[in-house]
C-alpha positions as CSV (number, residue, x, y, z in Angstrom):
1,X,6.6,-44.3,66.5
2,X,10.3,-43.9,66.0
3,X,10.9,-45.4,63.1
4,X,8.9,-46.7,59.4
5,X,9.5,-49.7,57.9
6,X,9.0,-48.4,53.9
7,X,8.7,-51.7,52.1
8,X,8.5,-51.0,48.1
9,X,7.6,-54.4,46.1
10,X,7.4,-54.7,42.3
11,X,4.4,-57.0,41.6
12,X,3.5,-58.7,38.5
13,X,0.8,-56.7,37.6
14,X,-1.0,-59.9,36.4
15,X,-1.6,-60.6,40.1
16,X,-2.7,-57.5,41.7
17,X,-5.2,-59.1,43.4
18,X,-2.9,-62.0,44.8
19,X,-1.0,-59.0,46.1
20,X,-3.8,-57.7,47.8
21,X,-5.3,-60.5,49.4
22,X,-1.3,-61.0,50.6
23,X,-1.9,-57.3,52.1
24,X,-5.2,-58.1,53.4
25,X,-3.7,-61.1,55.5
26,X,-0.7,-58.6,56.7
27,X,-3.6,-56.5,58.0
28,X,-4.6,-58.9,60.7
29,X,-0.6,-59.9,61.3
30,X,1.7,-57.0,61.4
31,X,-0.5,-55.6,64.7
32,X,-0.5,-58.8,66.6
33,X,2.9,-59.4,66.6
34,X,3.8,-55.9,67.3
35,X,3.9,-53.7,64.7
36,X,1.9,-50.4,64.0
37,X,0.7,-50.9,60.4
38,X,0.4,-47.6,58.3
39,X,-0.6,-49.2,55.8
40,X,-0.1,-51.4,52.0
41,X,-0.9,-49.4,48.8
42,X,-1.3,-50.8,45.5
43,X,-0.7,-49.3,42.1
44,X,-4.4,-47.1,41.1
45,X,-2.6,-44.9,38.0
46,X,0.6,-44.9,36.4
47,X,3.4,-47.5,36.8
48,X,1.3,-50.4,37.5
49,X,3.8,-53.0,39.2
50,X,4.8,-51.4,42.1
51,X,3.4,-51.5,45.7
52,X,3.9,-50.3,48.9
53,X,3.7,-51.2,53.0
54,X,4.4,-49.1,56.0
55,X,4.7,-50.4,59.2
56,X,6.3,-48.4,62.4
57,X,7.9,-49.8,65.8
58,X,9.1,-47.9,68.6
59,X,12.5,-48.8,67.7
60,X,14.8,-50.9,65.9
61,X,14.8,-53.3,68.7
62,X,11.1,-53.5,68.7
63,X,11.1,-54.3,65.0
64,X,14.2,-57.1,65.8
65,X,11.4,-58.2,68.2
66,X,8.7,-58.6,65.8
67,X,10.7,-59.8,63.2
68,X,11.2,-63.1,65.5
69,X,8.0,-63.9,66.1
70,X,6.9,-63.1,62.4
71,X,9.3,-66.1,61.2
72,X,7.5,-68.4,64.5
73,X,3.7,-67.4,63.6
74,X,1.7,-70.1,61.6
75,X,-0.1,-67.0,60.0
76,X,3.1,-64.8,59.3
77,X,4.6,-68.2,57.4
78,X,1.5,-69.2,55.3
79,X,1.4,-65.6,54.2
80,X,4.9,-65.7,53.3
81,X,4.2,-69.4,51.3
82,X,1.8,-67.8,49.9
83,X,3.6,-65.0,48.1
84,X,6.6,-67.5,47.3
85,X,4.0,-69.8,45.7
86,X,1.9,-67.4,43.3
87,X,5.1,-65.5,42.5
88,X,3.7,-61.9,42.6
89,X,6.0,-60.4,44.3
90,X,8.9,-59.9,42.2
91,X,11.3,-57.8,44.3
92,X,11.4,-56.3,47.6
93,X,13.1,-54.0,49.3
94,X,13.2,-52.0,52.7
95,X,14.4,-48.8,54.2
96,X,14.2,-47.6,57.0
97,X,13.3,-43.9,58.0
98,X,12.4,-41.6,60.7
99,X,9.5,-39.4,60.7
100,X,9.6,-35.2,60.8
101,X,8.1,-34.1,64.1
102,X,4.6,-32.1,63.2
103,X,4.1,-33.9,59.5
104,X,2.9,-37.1,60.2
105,X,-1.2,-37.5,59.7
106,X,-1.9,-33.7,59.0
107,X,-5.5,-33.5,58.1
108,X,-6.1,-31.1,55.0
109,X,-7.3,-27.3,55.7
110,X,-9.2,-26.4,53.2
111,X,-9.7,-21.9,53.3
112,X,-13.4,-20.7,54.2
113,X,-14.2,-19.0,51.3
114,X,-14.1,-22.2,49.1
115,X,-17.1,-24.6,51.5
């Protein structure tokens, strides 16, 4: 993986669980069509309207790729209806970054004195 998609929403806190049912369905989605999903994450403490996804390509090319057939799958459209229709997603936005070599998905060490 070359690149993350970091998508940061704020959600009407009203509808969290709208917003995570619309993650749920991205869960089947984003890895047919192409993508490598890390993951959506949903306010637990603290602010409470703002959310995150995390989905990876190869490249930027890959994710041109996948963004074409997202806008062509039946699924990918419903779930975008979907959020357009409820209204919980009240902003959006999406950067793009590049991962450290050696940091991603580093398990915790935890010393032998303290098991």
């Amino acid at each position: 993986m070359t690149i993350t998609c970091f998508i940061r929403y704020q959600i009407d806190p009203f509808q969290r669980e709208n917003f995570r049912r619309y993650s749920e369905n991205w869960g089947r989605i984003i890895p047919r069509l192409g993508g490598h999903l890390l993951g959506y994450f949903l306010p637990h403490e603290g602010t409470n309207d703002e959310a995150w996804g995390l989905v990876a390509f190869d490249s930027l090319a890959a994710y041109e790729a996948y963004r074409t057939r997202l806008k062509t799958d039946p699924e990918s459209r419903a779930n975008f209806a979907l959020a357009q229709e409820q209204r919980f997603i009240l902003r959006e936005w999406r950067t793009f970054t590049e991962v450290v070599e050696g940091t991603l998905g580093k398990e915790a060490q935890h010393d032998r004195r303290d098991l």
